[in-house]
Each structure stands twice: as structure tokens, then as C-alpha cells.
N, C-alpha and C positions, 0 to 999 in steps of 0.2 A: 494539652497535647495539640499540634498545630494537624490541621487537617492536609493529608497531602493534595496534590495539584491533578487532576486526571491528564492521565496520556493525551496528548493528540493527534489523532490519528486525520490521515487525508484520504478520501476514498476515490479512486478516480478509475470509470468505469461508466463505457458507452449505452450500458444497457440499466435502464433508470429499475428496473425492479431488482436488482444485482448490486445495486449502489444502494436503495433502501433497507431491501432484508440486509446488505452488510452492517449498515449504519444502527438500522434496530435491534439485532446481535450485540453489535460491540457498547455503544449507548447504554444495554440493560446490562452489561458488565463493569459500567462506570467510568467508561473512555469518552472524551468529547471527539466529535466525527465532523467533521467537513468534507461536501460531496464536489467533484468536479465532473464536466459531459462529455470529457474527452480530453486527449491527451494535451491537446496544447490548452487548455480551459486546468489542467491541471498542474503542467510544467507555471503557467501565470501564477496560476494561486499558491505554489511555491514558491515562486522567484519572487514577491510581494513579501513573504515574511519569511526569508532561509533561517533555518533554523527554529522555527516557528512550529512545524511537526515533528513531532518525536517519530514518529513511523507513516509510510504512503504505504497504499495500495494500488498495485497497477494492474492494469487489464492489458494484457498483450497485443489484439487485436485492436486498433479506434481509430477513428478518423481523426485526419489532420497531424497526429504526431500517435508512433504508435509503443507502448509501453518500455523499448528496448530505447528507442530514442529520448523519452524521459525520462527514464531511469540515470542512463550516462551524463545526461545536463543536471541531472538531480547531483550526480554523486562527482561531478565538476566542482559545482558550487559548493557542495557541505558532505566532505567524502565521508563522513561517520554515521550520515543518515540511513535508518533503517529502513527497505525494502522488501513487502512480499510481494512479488507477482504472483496474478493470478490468471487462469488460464482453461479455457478447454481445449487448445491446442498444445502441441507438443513444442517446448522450448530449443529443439534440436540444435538450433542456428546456435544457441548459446548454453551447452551443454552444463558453465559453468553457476547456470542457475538451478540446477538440479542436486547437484551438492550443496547443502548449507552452509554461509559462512558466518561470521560474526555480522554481520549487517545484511544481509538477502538471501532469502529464500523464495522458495517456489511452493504453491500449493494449487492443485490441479482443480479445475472447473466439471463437471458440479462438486460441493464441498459441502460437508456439514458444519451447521453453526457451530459445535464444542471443535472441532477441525480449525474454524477462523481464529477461535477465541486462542487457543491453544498456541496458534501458528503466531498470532501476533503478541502472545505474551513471554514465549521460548525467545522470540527478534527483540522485545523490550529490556527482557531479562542480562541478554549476552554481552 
């Protein structure tokens, strides 16, 4: 029996203990995790292999480019990539991340790890 391939996930997210507990979460669920320190450190590290993560994680708030704005370069380049924002602010500006769709969701800041695990394997699943 062939062994499968673990998810890859991108974690990109200004606040380095936010980006580790994600990465230690998802890691001991058997996901491969790549961290980025910001949002243009994270639109790069996408635009380097498109198609290359099966799902990103973005952080709303970051310097230099802020999670709404790579999101949309994200889903330019490779519109079937999956997206959860995440956030301790309220999405209002874009109400349309607050419904789930088949590629983006929303999950609110602070979060519990079976909440992450859960959130990004319902966006894996869809």
C-alpha cells in the first residue's frame, strides 16, 4: 500500500508564537507546515511554487501586505487554492469570508487547536 503524501500547508502569520503553536498543531496531525513573517514573505513563498500548497493560512492584520491582499494574488494565480483566514478582528470589510465556501473560510482568533485541525481539514476535504 503506497503511503500517502501529507498536506501542505503555508502558515503566514506576523506574530512568531501564532505561526509556531499553528505549525506544532498541524505537524502532530501529520500535515507538512511552511511558516512565513508576513504577508509579502508569504504571497513570495507562494508565487515560488503555485500550486505547491494544498492550503494557506492567513493572518488578516501584517505588515507590508495584509492577509485580504494575499489572499486575492493567491487566488489570481491558482483560483482553487484553499484559504483559511484567520483573525482576531472582525472580517466586516469582507463579509464574504464569514460564509464558507468550497475553498475559504474564516476562523476567529483566539482559536483552539481541534478548531485549527478541524477548520483545515473540512477546506481539505471540500
Amino acid at each position: 500500500m503506497a503511503s500517502q503524501t501529507p498536506s501542505r500547508i503555508l502558515v503566514v502569520d506576523d506574530e512568531p508564537l501564532i505561526r509556531e503553536m499553528a505549525r506544532e498543531i498541524l505537524e502532530t496531525h501529520g500535515f507538512s507546515v511552511w511558516e512565513a513573517v508576513d504577508g509579502q514573505a508569504g504571497l513570495e513563498a507562494f508565487l515560488e511554487t503555485p500550486g505547491g500548497f494544498d492550503l494557506v493560512i492567513l493572518d488578516l492584520v501584517m505588515p507590508r501586505l495584509h492577509g485580504f491582499q494575499v489572499m486575492d494574488r493567491i487566488l489570481q494565480v491558482a483560483p482553487a487554492t484553499r484559504i483559511l483566514i484567520s483573525s482576531g478582528f472582525s472580517p466586516d470589510s469582507r463579509a464574504d469570508l464569514t460564509r464558507p465556501t468550497r475553498t475559504t473560510a474564516f476562523l476567529a482568533k483566539p482559536y483552539r487547536g481541534k478548531d485549527l485541525v478541524d477548520s483545515v481539514r473540512r477546506l481539505l476535504s471540500a
